[in-house]
VOPAGU-2260 file (C-alpha; in pm, 1 decimal, decimal comma):
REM VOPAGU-2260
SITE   aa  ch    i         X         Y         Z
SITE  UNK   A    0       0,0       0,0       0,0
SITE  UNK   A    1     115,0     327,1     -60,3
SITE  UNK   A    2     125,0     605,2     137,2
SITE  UNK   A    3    -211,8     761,4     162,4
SITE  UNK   A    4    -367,2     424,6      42,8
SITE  UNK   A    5    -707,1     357,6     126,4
SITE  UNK   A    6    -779,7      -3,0     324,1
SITE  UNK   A    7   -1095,1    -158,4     323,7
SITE  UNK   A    8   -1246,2    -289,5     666,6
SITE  UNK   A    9   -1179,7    -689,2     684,9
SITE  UNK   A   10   -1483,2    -933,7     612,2
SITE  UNK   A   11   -1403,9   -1120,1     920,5
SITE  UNK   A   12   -1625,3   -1022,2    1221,7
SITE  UNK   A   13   -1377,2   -1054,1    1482,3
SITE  UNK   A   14   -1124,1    -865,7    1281,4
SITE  UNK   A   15   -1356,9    -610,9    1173,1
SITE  UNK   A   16   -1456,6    -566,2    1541,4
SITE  UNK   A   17   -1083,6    -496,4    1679,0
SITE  UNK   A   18   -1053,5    -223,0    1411,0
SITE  UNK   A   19   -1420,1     -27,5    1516,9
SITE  UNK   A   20   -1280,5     -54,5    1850,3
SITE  UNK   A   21    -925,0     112,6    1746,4
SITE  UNK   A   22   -1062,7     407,6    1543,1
SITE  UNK   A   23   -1256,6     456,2    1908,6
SITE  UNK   A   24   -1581,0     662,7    1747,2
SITE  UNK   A   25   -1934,4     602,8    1953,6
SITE  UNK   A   26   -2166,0     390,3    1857,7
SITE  UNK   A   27   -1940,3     321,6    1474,6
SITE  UNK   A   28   -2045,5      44,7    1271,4
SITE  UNK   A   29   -1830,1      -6,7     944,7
SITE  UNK   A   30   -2006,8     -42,0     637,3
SITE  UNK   A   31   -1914,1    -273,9     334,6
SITE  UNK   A   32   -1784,4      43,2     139,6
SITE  UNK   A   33   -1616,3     160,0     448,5
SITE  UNK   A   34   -1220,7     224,3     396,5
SITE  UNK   A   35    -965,0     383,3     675,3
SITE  UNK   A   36    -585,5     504,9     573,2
SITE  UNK   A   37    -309,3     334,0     567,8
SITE  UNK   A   38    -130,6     587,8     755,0
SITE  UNK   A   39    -341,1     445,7    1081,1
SITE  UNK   A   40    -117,4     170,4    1065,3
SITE  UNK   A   41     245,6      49,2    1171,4
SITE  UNK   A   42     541,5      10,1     902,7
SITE  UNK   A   43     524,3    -390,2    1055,2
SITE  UNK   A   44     163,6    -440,5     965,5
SITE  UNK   A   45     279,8    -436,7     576,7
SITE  UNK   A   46     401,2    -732,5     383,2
SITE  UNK   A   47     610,4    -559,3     106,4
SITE  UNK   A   48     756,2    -924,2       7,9
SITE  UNK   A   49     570,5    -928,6    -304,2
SITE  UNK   A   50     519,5    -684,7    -590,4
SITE  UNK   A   51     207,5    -584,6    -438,7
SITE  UNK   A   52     226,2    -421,1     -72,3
SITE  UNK   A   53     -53,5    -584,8     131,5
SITE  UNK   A   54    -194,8    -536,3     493,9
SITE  UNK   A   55     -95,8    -841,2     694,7
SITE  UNK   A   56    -336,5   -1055,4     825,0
SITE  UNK   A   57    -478,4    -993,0    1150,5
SITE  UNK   A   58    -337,1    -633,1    1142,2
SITE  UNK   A   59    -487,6    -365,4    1358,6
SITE  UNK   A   60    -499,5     -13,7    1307,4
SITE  UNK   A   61    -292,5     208,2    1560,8
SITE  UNK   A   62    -207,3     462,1    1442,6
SITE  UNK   A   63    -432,3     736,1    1562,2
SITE  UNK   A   64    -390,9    1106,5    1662,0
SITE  UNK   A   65    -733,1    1132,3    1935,1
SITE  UNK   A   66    -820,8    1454,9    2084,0
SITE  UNK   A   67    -730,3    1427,5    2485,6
SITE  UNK   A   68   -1081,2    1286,6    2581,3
SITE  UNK   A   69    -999,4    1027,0    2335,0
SITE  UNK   A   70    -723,0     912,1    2472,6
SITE  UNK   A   71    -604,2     612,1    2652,0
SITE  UNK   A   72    -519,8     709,1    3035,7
SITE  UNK   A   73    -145,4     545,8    3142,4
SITE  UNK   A   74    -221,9     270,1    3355,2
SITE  UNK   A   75     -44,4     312,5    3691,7
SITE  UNK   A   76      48,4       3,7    3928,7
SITE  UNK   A   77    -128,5     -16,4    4253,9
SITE  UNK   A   78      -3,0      44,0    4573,6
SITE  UNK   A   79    -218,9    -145,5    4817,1
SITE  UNK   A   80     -27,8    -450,7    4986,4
SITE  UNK   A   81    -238,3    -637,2    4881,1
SITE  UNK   A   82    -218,6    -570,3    4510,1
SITE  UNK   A   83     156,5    -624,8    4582,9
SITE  UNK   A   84     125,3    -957,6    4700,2
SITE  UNK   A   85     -95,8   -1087,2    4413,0
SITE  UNK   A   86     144,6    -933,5    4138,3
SITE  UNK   A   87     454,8   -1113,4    4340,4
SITE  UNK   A   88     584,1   -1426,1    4150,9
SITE  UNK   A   89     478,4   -1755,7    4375,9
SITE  UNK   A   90     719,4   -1989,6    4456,3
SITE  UNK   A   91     587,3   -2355,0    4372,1
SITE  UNK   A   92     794,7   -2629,1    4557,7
SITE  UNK   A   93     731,1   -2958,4    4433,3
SITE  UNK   A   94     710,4   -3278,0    4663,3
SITE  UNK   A   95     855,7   -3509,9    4426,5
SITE  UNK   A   96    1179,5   -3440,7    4241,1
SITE  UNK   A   97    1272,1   -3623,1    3881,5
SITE  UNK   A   98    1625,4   -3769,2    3834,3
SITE  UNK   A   99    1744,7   -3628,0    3524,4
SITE  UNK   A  100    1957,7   -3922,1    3314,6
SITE  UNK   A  101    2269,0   -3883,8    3249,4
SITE  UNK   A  102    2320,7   -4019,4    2836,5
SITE  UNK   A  103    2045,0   -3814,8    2696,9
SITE  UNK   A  104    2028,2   -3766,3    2372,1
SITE  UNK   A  105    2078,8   -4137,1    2283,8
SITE  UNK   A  106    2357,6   -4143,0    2088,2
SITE  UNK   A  107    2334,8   -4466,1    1944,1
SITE  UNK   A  108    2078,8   -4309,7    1671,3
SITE  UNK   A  109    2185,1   -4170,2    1377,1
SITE  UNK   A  110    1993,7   -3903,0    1396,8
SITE  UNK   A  111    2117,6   -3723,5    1715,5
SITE  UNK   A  112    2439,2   -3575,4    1728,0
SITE  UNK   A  113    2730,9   -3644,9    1993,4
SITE  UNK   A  114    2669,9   -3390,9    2301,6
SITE  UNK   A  115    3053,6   -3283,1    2303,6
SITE  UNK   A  116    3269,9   -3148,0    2006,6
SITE  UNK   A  117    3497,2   -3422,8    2062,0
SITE  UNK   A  118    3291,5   -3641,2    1972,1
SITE  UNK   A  119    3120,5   -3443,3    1692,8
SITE  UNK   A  120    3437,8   -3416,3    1529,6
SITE  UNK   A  121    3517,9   -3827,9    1586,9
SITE  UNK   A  122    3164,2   -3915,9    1433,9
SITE  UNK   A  123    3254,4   -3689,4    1132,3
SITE  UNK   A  124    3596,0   -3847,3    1055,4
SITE  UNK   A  125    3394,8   -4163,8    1036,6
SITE  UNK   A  126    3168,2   -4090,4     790,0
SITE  UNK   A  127    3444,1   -3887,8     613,6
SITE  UNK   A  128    3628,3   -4255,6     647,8
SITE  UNK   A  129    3303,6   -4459,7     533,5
SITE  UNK   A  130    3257,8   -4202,0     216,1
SITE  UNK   A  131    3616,7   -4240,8     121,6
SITE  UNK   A  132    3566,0   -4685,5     139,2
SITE  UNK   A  133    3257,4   -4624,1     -72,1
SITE  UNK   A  134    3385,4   -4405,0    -357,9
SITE  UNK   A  135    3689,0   -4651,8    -367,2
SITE  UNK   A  136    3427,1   -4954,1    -385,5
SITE  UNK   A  137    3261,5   -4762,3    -669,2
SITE  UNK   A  138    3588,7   -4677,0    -885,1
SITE  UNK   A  139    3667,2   -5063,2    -839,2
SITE  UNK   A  140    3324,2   -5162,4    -995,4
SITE  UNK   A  141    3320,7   -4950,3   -1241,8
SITE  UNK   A  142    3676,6   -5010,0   -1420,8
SITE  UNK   A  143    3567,2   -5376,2   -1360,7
SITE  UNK   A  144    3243,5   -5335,5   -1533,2
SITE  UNK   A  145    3465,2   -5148,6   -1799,2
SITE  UNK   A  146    3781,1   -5441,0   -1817,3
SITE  UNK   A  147    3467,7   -5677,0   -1902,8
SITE  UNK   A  148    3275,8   -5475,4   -2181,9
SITE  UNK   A  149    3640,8   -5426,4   -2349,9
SITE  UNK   A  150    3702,6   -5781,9   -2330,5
SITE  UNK   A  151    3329,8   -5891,5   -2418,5
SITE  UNK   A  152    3384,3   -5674,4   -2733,9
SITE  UNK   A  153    3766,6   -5820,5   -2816,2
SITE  UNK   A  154    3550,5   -6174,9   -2784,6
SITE  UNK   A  155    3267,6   -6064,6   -3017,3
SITE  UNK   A  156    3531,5   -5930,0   -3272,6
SITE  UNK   A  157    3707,9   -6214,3   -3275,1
SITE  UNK   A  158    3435,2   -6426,2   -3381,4
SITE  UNK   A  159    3492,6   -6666,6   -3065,4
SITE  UNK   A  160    3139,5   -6598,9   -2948,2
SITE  UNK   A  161    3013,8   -6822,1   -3297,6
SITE  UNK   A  162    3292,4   -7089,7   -3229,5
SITE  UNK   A  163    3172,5   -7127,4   -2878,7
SITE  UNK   A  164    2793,5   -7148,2   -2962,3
SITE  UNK   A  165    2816,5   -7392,1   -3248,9
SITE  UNK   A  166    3087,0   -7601,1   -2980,4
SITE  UNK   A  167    2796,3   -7623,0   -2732,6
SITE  UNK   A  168    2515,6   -7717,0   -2969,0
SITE  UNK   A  169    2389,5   -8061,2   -2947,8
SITE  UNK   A  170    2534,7   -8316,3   -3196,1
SITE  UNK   A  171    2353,3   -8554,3   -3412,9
SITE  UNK   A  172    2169,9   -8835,5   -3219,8
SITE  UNK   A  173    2332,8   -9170,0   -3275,9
């Protein structure tokens, strides 16, 4: 929204409540066509991620300049004892108390890592170690895989393949 930009009251009820609360006018009801500045709002209460600058959801309007009966009197702590005794944090002492184990997280999965850096750094050089094994296992299948399609071909070419069929064939029945 730009500055200046008119924003229409939300569809929501709840919403649309909070905001003929904020502008603080007796006895206002918004009406479908009814629209309210977006100057009466916060720089948070945009979203300019997108092309388009929209209102976020849920945003309230609060930005208002009210004449002094308007206003919103500053709310000033009470003094009775009494009122200081209720806003005191309590103190809750429980009866029973929970031994906390010792080997938590459970290292044995692979998904939790080691709780010290030692550790950490042991577990990586492992799978460093294990990555290493399996690259080598792969290099090693594939020049095998590529020895036998070279010698495969050498047999083909030769004509060896033909020898070695007709050789296995079944002679004539005697």
């Amino acid at each position: 929204m730009s500055q200046g930009a008119k924003a229409p009251f939300p569809s929501d009820p709840v919403l649309k409540k909070k905001w003929e609360l904020a502008v603080r006018r007796e006895a206002f009801i918004a009406s479908p066509s009814t629209v309210l500045c977006s100057q009466h709002f916060q720089e948070d209460d945009f979203d300019r991620t997108g092309q388009t600058v929209r209102l976020r959801e849920g945003a309230v309007p609060s930005v208002f300049s009210f004449p002094a009966h308007l206003q919103k009197k500053p709310v000033t702590p009470r003094r009775t004892v009494t009122s200081q005794r209720a806003a005191a944090p309590v103190e809750v002492e429980t009866k029973r108390k929970f031994a906390q184990p010792e080997n938590l997280p459970c290292e044995e999965h692979l998904y939790v890592a080691p709780s010290s850096p030692d550790k950490l750094k042991e577990k990586l050089s492992q799978a460093y170690a294990r990555i290493e094994d399996l690259e080598r296992q792969l290099r090693n299948a594939k020049d095998r895989e590529r020895r036998y399609k070279a010698k495969l071909k050498r047999y083909l070419d030769n004509g060896s393949a033909k020898r070695l069929c007709m050789s296995l064939q079944p002679g004539p029945l005697g």
